[in-house]
ROZASE-284867 format. One record per residue: x, y, z of N, C-alpha, C in turn. Coordinates in steps of 0.001 Angstrom, whole numbers, plus 500000, padded with zeros to 6 digits. Layout:
BEGIN
XYZXYZXYZ...
***
This chain:
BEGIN
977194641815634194977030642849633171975748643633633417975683644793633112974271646065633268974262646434631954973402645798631800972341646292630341971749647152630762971828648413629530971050649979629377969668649983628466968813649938628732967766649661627488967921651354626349967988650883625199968269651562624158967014651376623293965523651924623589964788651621622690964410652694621758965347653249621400965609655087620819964693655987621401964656656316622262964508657516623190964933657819624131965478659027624788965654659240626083967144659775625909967609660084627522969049660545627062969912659206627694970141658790627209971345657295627333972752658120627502973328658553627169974787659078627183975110659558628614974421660581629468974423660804630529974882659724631560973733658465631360973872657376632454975506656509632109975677656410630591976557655997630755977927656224631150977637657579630783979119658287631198978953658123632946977896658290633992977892658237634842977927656526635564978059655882634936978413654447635249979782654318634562980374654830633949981888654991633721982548654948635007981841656468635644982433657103636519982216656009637787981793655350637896981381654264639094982342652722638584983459652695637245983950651772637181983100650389637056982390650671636238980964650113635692980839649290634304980910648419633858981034647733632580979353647936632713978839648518631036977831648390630780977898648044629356976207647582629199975874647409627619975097647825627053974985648786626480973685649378625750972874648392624815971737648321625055970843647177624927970014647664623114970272646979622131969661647232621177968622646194620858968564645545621243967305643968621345967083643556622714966395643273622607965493643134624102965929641354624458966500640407623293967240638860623409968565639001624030969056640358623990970323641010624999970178640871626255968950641284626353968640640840628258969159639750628768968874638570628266969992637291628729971333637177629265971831638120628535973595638010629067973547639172630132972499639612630686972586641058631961971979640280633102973287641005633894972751640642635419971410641375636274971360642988635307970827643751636059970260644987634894969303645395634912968991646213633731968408647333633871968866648323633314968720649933633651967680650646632623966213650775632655965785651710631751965789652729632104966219653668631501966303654980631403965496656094630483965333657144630299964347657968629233963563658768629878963674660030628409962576660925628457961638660982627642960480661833627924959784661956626284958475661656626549957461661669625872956218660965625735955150659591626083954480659340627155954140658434627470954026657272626293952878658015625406952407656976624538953307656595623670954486657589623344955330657277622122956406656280622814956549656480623700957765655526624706956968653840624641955819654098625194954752652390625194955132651575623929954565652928622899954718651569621476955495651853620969957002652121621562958362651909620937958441650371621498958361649927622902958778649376623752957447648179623355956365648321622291955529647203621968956412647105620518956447647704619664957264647353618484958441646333618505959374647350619231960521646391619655960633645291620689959432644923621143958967643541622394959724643668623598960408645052623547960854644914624999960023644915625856958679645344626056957730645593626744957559643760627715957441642834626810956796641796627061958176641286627917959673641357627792960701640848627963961117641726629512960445642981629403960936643936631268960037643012631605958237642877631416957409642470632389958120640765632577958337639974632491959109638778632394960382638869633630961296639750633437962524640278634001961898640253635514961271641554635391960561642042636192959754640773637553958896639849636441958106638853636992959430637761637642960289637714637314961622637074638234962271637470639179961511639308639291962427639582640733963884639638640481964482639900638957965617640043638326966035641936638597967081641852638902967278643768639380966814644706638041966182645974638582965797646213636951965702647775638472966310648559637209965746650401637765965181651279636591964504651884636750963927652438636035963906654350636136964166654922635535964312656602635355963490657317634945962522658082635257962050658873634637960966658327633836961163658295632564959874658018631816959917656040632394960766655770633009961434653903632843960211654311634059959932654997635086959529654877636211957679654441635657957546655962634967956174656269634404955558655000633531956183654218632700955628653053632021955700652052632939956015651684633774955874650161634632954545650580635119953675652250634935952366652225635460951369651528634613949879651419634777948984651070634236948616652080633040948421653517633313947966654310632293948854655623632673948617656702631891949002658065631600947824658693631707947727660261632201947056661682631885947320662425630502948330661670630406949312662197629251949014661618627916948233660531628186948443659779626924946743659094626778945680659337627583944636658777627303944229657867626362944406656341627023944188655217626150945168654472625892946202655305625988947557654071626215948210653352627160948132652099627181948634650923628138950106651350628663950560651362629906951483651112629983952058649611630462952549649100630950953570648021631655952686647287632519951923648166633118951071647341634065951650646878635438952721646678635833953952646322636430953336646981637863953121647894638215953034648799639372951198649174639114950318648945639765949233649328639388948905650507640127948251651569639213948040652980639628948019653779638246947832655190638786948276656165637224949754657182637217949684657324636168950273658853636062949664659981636021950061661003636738948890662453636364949606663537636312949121664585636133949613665896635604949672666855636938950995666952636982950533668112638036949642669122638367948855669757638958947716670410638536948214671943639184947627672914638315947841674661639330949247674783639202950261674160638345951441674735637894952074674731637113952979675344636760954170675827635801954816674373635300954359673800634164955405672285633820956517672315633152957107672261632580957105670903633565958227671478634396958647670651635916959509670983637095960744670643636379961400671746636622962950671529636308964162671880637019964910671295637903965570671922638360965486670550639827966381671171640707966583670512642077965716670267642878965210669369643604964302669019644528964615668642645365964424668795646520964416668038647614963746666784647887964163665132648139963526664099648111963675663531649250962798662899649931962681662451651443962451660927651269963079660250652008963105658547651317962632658270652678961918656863652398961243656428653743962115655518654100961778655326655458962737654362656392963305652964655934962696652681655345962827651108654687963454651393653286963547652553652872963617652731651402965564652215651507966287651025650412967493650306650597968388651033649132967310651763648522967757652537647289968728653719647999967899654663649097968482655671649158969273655596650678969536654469651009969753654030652415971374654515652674971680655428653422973377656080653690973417657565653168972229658183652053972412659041651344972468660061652429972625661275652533972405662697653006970873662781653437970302662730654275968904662907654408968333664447653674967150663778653045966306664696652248967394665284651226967777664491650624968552664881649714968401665833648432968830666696647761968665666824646577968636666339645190967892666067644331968034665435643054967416665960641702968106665616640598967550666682639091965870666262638935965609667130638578964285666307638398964081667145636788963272666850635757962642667369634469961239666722634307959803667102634491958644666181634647957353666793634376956484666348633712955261667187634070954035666814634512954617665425634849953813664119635138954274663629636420953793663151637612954069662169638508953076660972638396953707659908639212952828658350639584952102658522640685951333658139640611950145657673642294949975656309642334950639655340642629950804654070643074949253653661643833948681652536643511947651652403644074947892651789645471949181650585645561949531650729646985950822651367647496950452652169648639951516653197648829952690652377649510952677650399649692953735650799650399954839650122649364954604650626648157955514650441647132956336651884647107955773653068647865956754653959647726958299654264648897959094654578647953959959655027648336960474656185648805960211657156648315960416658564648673959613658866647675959092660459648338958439661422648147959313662716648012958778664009646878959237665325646746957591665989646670957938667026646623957055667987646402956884669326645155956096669491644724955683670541643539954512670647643614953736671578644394952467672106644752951763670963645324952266669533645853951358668841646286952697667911646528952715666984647504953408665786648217953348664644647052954079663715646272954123663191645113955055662133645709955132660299644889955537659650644931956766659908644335958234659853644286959348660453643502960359658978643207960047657813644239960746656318643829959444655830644500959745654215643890959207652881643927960379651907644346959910651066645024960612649664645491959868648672645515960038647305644896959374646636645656959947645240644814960492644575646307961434643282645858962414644155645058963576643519644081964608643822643028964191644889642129962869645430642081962686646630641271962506647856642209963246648505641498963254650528641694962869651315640526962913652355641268962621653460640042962226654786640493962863655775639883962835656775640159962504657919638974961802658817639339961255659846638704962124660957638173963358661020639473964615662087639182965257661470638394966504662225638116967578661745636931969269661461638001969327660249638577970523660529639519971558660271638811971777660157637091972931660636636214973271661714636111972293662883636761972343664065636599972466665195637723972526664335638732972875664785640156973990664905641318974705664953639916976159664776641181976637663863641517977198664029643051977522663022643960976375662086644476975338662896644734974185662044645885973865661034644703973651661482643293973270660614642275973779659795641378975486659540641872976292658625642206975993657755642949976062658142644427975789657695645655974847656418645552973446656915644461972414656430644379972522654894643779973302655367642446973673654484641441974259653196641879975246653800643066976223652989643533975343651931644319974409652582645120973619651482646087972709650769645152972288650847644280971920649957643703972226648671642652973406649596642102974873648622641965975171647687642564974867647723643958975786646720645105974857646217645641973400646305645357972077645164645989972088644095645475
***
C-alpha cells in the first residue's frame, strides 16, 4: 500500500489521480499511526515553509517521517515534501525544518518568483529515480525557493533559473523532488513509475 500524507496542505488530488493512472492502490494519510499499514509513503505539497513545519509538528507527523525515514523505509517527497526534510528556510527565518537532509533553503536571487512553468532537469549518472527517462528531461516546476544540500552527493539532478540549483535528492530509499511529476505528463509518470518499482 502507498500512503499520501494529507496534513491539509498542498495539492493531493493531482498525485492521486496520477497514481490512478499508474494502476496504483493508494491511501490518503489522515494520521500519521496510518503509516504502519504503508509500504511506501508519498509527501506531497505546496505553500509556506513555516506553515507546512507546524502543521506537520501539530499533527506529529514530523516525528513519525523522521523515524520512517531513519529506517531507510521508501518515502518521496514533492515540492514543499522536498523543502522540509531541510534544516531551515529563507522563507521562514527561525523555523525548523525535518532536519533529515542537512543544508538550507534559499530564495532565488535577481529574479522573477516564483518559476513557473517547464524546466529542463539533468539527472546525474547514479541518479535510480530518473534512470531510463529521456535525457535532460522536462518537468513542471512552481517555486520560489530551492535547497543547497550541504553534501552534494545527495544530489540528484540539477535545473536552472538564473543559477545551476539542486532540483532532486537521493540518498538510500529517500527521494525528492522540487518539480511536480503529477504534473508532467508522461516523463512524470515515467518518474512515478520508477519509483514505484524500487
Amino acid at each position: 500500500m502507498i500512503g499520501v500524507i494529507d496534513y491539509g496542505a498542498g495539492n493531493i488530488g493531482s498525485l492521486m489521480n496520477a497514481l490512478r493512472r499508474l494502476e496504483t492502490q493508494a491511501l490518503l494519510l489522515k494520521d500519521p499511526a496510518q503509516m504502519q499499514h504503508c509500504e511506501k509513503i508519498i509527501f506531497p505539497g505546496d505553500g509556506h515553509f513555516a506553515s507546512a513545519a507546524d502543521a506537520l509538528s501539530q499533527s506529529g507527523y514530523d516525528q513519525s517521517i523522521r523515524e520512517w525515514i531513519q529506517k531507510d523505509k521508501p518515502f518521496l517527497g514533492i515540492c514543499i515534501g522536498l523543502q522540509l526534510l531541510f534544516d531551515s528556510s529563507e522563507e521562514a527565518p527561525g523555523a525548523a525544518g525535518l532536519g533529515i537532509i542537512h543544508g538550507t533553503v534559499r530564495r532565488f536571487p535577481g529574479r522573477k518568483v516564483p518559476q513557473i512553468g517547464w524546466n529542463q532537469t539533468y539527472a546525474s549518472t547514479s541518479s535510480k529515480l530518473l534512470e531510463g527517462l529521456p535525457p535532460n528531461s522536462f518537468f513542471y516546476y512552481i517555486h520560489s525557493y530551492y535547497v543547497l544540500p550541504t553534501e552534494e552527493s545527495v544530489i540528484a539532478a540539477y535545473a536552472e533559473y538564473g543559477l545551476q540549483y539542486c532540483s532532486a535528492i537521493e540518498q538510500g530509499a529517500l527521494a525528492a523532488v522540487q518539480f511536480h511529476p503529477e504534473k508532467s505528463g508522461t516523463v512524470g509518470l515515467a518518474l512515478l513509475k520508477n519509483w514505484l518499482n524500487r
